[in-house]
C-alpha positions in Angstrom: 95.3 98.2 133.2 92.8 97.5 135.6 93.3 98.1 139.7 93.7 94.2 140.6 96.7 93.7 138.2 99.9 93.2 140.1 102.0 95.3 138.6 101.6 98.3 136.4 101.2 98.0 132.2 104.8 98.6 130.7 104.9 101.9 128.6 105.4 100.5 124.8 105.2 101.9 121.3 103.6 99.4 119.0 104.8 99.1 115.8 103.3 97.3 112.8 105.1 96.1 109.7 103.1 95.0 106.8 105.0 93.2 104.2 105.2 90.9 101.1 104.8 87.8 103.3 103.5 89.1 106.7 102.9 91.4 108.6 104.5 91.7 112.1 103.5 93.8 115.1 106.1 94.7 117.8 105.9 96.2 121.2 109.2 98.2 122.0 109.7 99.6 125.9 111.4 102.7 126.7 114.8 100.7 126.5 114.4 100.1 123.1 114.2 96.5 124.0 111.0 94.0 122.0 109.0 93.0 124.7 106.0 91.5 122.7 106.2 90.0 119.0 103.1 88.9 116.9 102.9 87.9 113.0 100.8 87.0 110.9 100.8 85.1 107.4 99.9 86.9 104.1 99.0 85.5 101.1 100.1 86.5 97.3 98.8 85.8 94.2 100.1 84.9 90.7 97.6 84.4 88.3 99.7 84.7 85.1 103.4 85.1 84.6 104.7 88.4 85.5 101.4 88.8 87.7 101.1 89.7 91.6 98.7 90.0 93.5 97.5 90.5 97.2 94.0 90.9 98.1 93.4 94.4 100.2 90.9 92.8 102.4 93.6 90.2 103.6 96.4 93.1 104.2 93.6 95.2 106.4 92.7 92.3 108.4 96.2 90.6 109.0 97.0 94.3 110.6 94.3 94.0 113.4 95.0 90.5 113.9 98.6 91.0 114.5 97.3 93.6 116.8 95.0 92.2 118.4 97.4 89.2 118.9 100.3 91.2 120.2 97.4 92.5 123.1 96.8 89.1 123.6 100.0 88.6 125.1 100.4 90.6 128.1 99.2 94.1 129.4 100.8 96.7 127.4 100.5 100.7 127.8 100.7 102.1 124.2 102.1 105.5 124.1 102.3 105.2 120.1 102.1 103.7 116.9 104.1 103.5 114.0 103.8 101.6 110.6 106.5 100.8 108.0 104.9 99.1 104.8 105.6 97.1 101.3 106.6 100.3 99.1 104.7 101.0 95.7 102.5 98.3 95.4 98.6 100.0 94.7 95.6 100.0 95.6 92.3 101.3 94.1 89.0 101.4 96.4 85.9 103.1 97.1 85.8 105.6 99.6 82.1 105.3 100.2 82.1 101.1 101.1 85.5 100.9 101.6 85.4 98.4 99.5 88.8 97.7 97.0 87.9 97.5 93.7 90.3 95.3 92.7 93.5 93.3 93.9 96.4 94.9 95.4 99.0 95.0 92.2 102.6 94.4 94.3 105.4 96.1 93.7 107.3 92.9 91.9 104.1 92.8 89.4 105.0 93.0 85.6 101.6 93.0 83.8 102.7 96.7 82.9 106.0 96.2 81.2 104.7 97.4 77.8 102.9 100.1 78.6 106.0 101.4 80.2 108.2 100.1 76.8 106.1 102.0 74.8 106.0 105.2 77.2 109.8 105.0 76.7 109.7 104.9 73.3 107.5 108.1 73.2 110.3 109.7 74.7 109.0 110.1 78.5 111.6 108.1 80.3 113.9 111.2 80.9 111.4 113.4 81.9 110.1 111.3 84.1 113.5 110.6 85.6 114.0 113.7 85.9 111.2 115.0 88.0 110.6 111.4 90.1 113.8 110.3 90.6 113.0 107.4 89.1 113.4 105.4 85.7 110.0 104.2 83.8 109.6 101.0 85.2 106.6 98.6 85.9 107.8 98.4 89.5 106.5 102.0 90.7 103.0 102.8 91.6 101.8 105.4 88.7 101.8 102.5 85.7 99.7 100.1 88.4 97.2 102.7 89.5 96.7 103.3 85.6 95.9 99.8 84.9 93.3 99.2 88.3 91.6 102.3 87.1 91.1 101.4 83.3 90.2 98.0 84.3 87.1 100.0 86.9 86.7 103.7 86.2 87.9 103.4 82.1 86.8 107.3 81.9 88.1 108.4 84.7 84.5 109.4 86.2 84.3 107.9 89.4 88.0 109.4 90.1 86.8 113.3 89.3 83.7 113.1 91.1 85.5 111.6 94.5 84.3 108.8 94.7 87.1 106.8 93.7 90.4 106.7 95.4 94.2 105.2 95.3 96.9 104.8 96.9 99.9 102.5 97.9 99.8 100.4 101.1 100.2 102.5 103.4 97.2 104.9 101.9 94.9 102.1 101.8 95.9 100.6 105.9 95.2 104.8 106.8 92.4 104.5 105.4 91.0 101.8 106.9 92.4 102.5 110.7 91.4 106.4 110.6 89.5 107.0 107.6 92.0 109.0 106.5 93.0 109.3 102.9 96.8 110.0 102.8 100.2 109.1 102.1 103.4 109.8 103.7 105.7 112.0 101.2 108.5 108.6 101.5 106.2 106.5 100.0 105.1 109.0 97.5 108.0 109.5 96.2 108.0 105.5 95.3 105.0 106.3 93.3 106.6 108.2 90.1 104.2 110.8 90.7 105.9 112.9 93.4 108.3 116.1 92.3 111.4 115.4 94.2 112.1 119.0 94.2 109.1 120.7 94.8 107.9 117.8 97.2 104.1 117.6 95.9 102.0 115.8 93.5 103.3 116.4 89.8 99.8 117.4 88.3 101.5 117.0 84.5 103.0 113.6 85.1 99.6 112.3 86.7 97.3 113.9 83.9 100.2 111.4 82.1 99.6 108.2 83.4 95.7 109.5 83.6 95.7 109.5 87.3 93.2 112.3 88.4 94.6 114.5 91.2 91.9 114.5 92.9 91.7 110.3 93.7 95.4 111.0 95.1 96.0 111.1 98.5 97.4 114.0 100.8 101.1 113.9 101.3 101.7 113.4 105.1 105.1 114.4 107.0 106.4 111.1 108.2 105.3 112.2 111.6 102.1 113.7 111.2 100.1 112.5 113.9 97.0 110.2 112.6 92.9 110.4 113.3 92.2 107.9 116.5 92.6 104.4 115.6 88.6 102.9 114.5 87.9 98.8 115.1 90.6 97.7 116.9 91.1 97.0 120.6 89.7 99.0 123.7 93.2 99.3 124.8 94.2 101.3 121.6 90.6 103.0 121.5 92.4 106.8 122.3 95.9 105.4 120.1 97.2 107.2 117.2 99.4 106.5 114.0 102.3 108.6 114.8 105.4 107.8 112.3 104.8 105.7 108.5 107.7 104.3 106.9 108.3 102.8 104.1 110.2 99.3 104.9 113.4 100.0 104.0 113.5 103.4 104.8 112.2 102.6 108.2 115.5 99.9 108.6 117.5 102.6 107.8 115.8 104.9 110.6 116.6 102.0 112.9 119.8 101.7 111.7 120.8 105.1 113.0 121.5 106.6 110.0 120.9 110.5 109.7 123.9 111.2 108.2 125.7 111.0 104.7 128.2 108.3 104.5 126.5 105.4 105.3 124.8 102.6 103.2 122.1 100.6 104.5 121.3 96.9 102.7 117.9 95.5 103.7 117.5 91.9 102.4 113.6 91.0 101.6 112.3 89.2 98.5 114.0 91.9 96.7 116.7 93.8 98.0 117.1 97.4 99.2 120.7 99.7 99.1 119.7 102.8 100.4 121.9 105.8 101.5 121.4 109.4 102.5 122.4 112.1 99.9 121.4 115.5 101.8 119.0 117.8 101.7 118.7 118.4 98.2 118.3 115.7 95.6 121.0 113.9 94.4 122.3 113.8 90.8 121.3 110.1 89.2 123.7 108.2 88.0 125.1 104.5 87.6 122.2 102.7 87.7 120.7 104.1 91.3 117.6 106.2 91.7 116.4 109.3 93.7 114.0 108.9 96.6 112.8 110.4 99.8 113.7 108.0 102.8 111.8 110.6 105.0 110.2 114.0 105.9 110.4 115.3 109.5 110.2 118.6 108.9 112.4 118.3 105.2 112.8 115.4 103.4 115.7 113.8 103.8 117.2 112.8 100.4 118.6 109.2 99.5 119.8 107.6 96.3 118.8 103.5 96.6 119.5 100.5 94.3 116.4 98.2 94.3 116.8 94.3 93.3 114.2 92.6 92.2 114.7 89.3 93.4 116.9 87.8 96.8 114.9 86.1 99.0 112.0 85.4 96.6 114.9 83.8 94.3 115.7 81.4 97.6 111.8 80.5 98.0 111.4 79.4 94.5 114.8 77.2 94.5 113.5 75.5 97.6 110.6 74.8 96.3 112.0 73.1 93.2 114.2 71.1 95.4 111.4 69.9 97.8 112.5 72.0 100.5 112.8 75.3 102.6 114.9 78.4 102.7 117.0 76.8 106.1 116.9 73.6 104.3 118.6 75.1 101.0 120.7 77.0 103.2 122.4 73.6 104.2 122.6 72.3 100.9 124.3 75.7 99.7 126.7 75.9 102.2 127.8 71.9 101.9 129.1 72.9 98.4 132.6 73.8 98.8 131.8 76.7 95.8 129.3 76.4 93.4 131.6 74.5 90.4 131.3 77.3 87.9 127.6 77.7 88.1 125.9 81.5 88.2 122.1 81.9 88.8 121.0 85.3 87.2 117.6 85.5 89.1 115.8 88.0 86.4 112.3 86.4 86.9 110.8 90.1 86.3 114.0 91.5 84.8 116.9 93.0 86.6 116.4 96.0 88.8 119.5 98.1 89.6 122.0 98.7 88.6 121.1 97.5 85.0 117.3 98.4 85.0 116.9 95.6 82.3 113.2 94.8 81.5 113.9 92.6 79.0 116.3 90.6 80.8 116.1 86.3 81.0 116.4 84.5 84.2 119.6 82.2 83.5 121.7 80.0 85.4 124.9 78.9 83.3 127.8 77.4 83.6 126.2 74.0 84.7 127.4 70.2 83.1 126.3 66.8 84.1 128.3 66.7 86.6 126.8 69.9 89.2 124.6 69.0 91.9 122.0 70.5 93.5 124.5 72.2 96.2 126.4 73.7 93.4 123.2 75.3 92.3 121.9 75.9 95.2 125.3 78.1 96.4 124.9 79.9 92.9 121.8 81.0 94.3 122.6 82.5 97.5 126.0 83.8 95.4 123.6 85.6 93.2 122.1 87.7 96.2 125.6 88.8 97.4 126.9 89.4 94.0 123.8 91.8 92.8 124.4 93.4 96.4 127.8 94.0 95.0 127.0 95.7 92.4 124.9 98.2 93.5 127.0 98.7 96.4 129.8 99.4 93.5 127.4 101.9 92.3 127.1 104.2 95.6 130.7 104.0 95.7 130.9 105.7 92.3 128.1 107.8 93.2 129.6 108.9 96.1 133.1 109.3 94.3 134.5 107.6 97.3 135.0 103.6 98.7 132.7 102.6 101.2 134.8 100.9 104.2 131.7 98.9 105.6 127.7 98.5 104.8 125.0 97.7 107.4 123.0 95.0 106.8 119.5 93.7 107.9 116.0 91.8 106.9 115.7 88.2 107.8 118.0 86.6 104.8 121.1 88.3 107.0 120.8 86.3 110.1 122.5 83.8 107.9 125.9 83.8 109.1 127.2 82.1 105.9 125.3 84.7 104.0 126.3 87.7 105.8 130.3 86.2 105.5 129.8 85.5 101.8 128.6 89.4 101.2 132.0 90.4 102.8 133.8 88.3 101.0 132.3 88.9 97.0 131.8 92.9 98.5 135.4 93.0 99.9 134.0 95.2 102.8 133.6 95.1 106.4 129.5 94.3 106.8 127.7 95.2 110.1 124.9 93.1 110.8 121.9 94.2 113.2 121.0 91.0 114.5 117.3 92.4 115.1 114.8 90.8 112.1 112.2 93.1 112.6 114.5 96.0 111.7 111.7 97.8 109.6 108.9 97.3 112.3 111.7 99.0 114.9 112.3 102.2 112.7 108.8 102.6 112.4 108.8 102.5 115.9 111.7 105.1 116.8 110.1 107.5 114.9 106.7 107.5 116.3 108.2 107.3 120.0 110.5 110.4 119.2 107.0 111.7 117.3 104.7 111.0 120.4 107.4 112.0 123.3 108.2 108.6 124.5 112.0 109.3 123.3 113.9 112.3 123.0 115.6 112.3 119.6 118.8 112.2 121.5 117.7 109.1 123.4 116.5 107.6 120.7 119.7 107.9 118.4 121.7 106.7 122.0 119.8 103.3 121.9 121.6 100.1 121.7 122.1 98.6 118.3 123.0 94.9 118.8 125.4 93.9 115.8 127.9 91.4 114.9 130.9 92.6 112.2 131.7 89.9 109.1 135.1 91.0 107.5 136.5 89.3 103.9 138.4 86.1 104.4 139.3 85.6 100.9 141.3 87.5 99.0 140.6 90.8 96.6 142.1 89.3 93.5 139.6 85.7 93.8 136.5 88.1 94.9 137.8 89.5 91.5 137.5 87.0 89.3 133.6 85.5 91.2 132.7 89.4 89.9 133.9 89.1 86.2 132.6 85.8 86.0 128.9 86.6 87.4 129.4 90.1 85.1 129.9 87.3 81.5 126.6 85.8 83.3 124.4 88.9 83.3 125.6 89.7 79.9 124.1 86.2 78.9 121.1 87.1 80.6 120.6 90.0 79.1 121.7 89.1 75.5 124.1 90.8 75.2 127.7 89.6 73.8 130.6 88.9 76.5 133.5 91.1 75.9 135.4 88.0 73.8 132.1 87.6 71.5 132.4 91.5 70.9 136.4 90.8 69.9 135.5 88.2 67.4 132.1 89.8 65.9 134.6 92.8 64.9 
């Protein structure tokens, strides 16, 4: 601020949210209210099918242009920083140029499918479930980071000597704001490198995947306070990093979740269910995995069910139809129900709670007579209905129903969508009508981090949300969920229940 402005600078945290799409960056004032808002496009690649790609370059720079553009706006006093990211995707660079040596492989990219088949059939999947929490799966970052390094550094040389290093997104943004090379322990434990229980790098799993130890990065607390921010504005020339998220563990800080009983859904291009477990990982079962949401001083332990594709399944449909995602939006909700039709959206497989590789992207039940609303409601169906069962899952993990979920991301400001997951879910759902929920955590965290909140005060804050409850009954939610359960059967050729009868 300089001494002719009228009034002073308000006192902010400035969050930054990197995504699959964008990346946002948000000013938040001591209320907890947005006060500033910037984003910034992001561009992905796919150069074959099952391919994705990002370029690094492109994710640095869209970072201190969101920046730079949320400065632009008004005077701001940053007390803080935080930064929730796109989990597991990888990144291999050179820590001399700084230069990537290679695209950014994102976390819904495929090429790695057999490697991880074959690893399976050798008999590591339990092993590796076991120790990571999670199952062998081209989604995680260890199969990735082995295919960047054999395409530059075959041998492994560059890695041993240093000179070499890799991370996930949130490494490689460190990197370039601080010069720092490390990774906070919630995103590690996306990597399927991380021992849940001992909470450090697994040195057998990454000799494994022939990931040298020493091209990993340091595991960072969640807090841990960063180097000084390098090449962005004079006003942040003395700012630090002081919280990293991953996204959706970062909506389910913001959610106010710090407890077990609580499930969080956080709607993307994939889909998120996360939910505490304790402090002490939780047994896996019924199709949901292990993670870390966050370390403060211990991790705090979650179980999560992640779906491969929701929003991205809404992109590609409106793109088909010569539209956009509000556009399909009408046409969906025109259709008084979607005439039979189900849209299994396994573009890359199915993620929870069937962990299906192999699986076919179907939509069946269609005659000559369905219209583009029909399949368009079929599509936003299919994100409500593969919410439901994961959220089917918890409940069985948990041993007990869930009377509500929480949900967030930008797919839930959609009212219709929002009362169609209460409906197929038969629950009460709580929607925080705030879309930059991710950017927000990552912001509560650094202000309680760098003193600008009291963890009291910031666990008091106001959490704007609106309540959907089921207006149909239990018995026709029912028979939508046996129906969709006949479609993912189909889709993942396997015989329906009837088929089964008459093969016997």
């Amino acid at each position: 601020m300089t001494a002719s402005s009228p009034h002073p600078a308000p006192e902010v945290v400035v969050a930054v949210d990197q995504g699959t799409g964008s990346t946002k960056a948000t000013a938040i004032d001591h209320n907890g209210t947005v006060i500033a808002r910037a984003s910034v496009p992001v561009s992905r690649s796919d150069p074959r099918p099952g391919w994705v790609e990002q370029d690094p370059l492109e994710l640095r720079d869209s970072v201190t242009t969101a920046i730079a553009a949320l400065l632009d706006q008004r005077p701001l006093n940053v007390a803080g920083v935080g930064l929730s990211n796109q989990r597991e995707s990888a990144v291999v660079w050179d820590r001399g140029t700084g230069q990537p040596l290679g695209p950014m492989l994102g976390w819904q990219d495929r090429r790695t499918a057999g490697r991880a088949a074959a690893a399976s059939q050798n008999g590591w999947a339990e092993e590796v479930r076991s120790r990571t929490g999670l199952p062998l799966d081209p989604m995680f970052s260890a199969l990735k980071l082995e295919w960047l390094l054999d395409q530059v550094d075959p041998d492994r040389a560059g890695c041993r000597s240093g000179r070499i290093a890799v991370g996930t997104v949130d490494s490689w943004l460190l990197f370039c704001l601080t010069g720092e090379h490390r990774i906070e322990i919630g995103n590690a434990s996306r990597t399927q490198l991380l021992n849940l229980e001992q909470v450090e790098w697994d040195a057998e799993l990454a000799e494994r995947f022939h990931i040298p130890l020493r091209a990993l990065p340091k595991l960072a607390n969640s807090a841990e306070e960063s180097e000084p921010l390098a090449g962005l504005s004079p006003i942040l020339k003395h700012a630090r990093i002081h919280a990293v998220l991953g996204d959706s563990h970062a909506a389910l800080y913001a959610n106010g979740v710090r407890t077990t009983g609580q499930v969080k859904v956080t709607y993307g291009s994939g889909s998120s269910i996360i939910a505490l477990s304790g402090e002490a990982p939780a047994a896996t079962s019924a199709g949901l995995v292990r993670t870390i949401a966050w370390d403060t001083g211990r991790p705090a332990y979650a179980v999560e069910g992640t779906i491969l594709a929701t929003g991205s399944t809404l992109v590609w449909l409106s793109e088909l139809f010569g539209t956009d995602p509000y556009g399909l939006s009408r046409l969906a909700e025109s259709a008084a129900s979607s005439g039979g039709v189900d849209f299994v959206p396994a573009f890359s497989g199915l993620g929870a709670p069937f962990w299906d590789p192999s699986a076919q992207a179907i939509i069946s039940g269609f005659g000559l007579g369905t219209t583009q609303a029909e399949i368009a409601r079929a599509a936003f169906e299919s994100i409500t209905l593969q919410t439901a069962d994961v959220l089917t899952a918890v409940e069985r993990a948990a041993g007990a129903s869930l009377a509500s979920a929480l949900i967030d991301g930008a797919p839930a400001q959609n009212d219709w969508l929002a009362q169609l997951q209460a409906d197929l879910s038969q629950m009460e759902i709580k929607r925080n009508n705030v879309a930059e929920l991710s950017a927000i955590g990552a912001a509560h965290l650094a202000g309680v981090s760098c003193g600008f909140w009291s963890e009291q005060e910031c666990e008091g804050l106001s959490r704007d949300r609106t309540t959907f409850t089921p207006s149909i009954g239990p018995d026709q939610a029912q028979d939508h969920r046996e129906r969709w359960a006949h479609a993912i059967r189909r889709s993942r050729l396997q015989p329906t229940p009837a088929q089964a009868q008459l093969a016997r």
